[in-house]
C-alpha positions in Angstrom: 192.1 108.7 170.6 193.7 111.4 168.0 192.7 112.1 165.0 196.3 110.7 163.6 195.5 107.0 165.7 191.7 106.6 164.7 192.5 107.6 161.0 194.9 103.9 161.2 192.6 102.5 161.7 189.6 103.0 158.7 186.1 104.0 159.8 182.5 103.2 159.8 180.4 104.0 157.2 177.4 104.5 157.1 175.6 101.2 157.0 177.8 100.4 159.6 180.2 98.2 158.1 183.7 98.6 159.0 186.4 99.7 155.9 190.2 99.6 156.1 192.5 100.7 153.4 196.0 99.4 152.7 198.5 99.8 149.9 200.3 96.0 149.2 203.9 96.3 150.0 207.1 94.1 147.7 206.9 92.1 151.2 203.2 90.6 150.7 204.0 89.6 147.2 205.9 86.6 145.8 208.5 86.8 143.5 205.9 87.6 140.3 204.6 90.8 142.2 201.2 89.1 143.0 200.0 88.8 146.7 200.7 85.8 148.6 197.5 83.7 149.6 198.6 84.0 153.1 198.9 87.5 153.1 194.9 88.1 152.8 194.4 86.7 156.3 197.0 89.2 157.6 194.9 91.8 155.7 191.6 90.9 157.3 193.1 90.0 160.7 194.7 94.0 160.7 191.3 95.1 159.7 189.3 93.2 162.7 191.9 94.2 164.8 191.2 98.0 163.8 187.5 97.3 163.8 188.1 96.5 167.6 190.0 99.3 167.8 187.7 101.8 166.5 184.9 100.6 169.2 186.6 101.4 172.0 188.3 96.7 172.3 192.2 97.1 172.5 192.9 93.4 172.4 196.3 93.6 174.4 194.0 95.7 176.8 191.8 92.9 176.9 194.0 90.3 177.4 196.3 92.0 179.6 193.5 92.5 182.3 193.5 95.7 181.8 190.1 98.5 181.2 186.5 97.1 181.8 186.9 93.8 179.7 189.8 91.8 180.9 191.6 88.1 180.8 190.1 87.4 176.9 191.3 87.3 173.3 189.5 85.8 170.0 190.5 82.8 168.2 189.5 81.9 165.0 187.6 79.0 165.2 186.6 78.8 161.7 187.6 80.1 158.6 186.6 79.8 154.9 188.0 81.9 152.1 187.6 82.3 148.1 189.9 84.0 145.9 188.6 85.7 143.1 191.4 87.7 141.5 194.6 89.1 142.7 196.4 91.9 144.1 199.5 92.9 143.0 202.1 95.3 144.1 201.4 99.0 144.6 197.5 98.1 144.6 195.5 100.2 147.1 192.9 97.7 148.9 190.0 98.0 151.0 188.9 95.0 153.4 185.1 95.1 154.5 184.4 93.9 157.5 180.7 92.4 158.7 179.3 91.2 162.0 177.1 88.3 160.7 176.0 86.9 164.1 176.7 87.0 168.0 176.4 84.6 170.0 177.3 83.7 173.4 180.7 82.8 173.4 181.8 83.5 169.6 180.6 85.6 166.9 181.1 85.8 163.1 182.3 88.2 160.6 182.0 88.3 157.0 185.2 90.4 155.4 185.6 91.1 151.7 189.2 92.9 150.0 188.3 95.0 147.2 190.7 96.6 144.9 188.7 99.5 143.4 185.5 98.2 143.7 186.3 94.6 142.2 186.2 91.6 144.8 189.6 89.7 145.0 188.8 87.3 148.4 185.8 86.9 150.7 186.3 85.3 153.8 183.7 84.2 156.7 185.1 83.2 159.6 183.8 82.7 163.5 185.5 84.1 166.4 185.3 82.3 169.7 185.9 84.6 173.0 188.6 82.7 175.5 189.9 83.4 178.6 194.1 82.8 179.8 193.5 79.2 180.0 192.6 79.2 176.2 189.3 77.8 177.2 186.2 79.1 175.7 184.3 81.9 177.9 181.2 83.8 177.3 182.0 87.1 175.1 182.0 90.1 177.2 178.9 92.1 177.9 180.4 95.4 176.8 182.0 93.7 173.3 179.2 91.9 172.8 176.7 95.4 173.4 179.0 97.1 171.1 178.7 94.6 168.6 175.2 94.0 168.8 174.6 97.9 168.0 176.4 97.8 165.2 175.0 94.6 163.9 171.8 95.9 164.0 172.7 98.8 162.2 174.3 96.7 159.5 171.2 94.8 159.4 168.9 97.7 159.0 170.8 99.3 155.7 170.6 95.8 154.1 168.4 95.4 151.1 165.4 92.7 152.2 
């Protein structure tokens, strides 16, 4: 991947969680220049999906049958979401994105958008793993290895 691709996509930090930056465009907002509800799952789905990317998951990949892990997606099975404050126009975000548990056929993130430090949404939600057919199937040993190593590393930075 260059430089130019993985740079779309955020990065790592440190204590493993995932960070993606975007700027709110006139089409996110409503008509008073504040950020359509809706538009905050967009920004956390575009920030799992980069997530993926950065570990090595393309999802069309994936689905497509294509590399090692073929014939799955993730569905959201589950989502909950509070607002705090909003975003307006022009804002630069950040959405921080968790692994909060794996399990066999789904896992759960926790993702927070932060303008500048302040919290404007959190959202936990669980991902189920499923194959063409839409039914559930267990998550893929190489996802699931890749997510496990970062979860622990999340895990380890966090205060006890």
């Amino acid at each position: 991947m260059s430089d130019a691709a993985s740079s779309l996509s955020g990065r790592f930090a440190e204590d493993g969680t995932h960070r993606y930056p975007l700027r709110v465009y006139y089409e996110d907002t409503d008509a008073g220049g504040i950020v359509y509800h809706a538009n905050y799952l967009r920004f956390a789905e575009r920030a799992r999906t980069e997530m993926l990317y950065l570990m090595g998951f393309r999802q069309r990949e994936m689905a497509g049958g294509l590399g090692d892990v073929t014939g799955v997606s993730f569905a959201v099975r589950r989502l909950t979401i509070d607002f705090d404050a909003p975003a307006k126009l022009e804002d630069t975000l950040e959405v921080e994105t968790r692994i909060v548990d794996i399990r066999g056929a789904s896992f759960a993130l926790a993702q927070v958008i932060r303008r500048d430090g302040r919290v404007l949404a959190r959202a936990d939600l669980q991902l189920v793993t499923i194959n063409r057919a839409g039914r559930a199937v267990r998550l893929p040993e190489p996802v699931k290895a890749a997510m496990e190593t970062l979860h622990a590393k999340q895990n380890a930075s966090s205060p006890a």
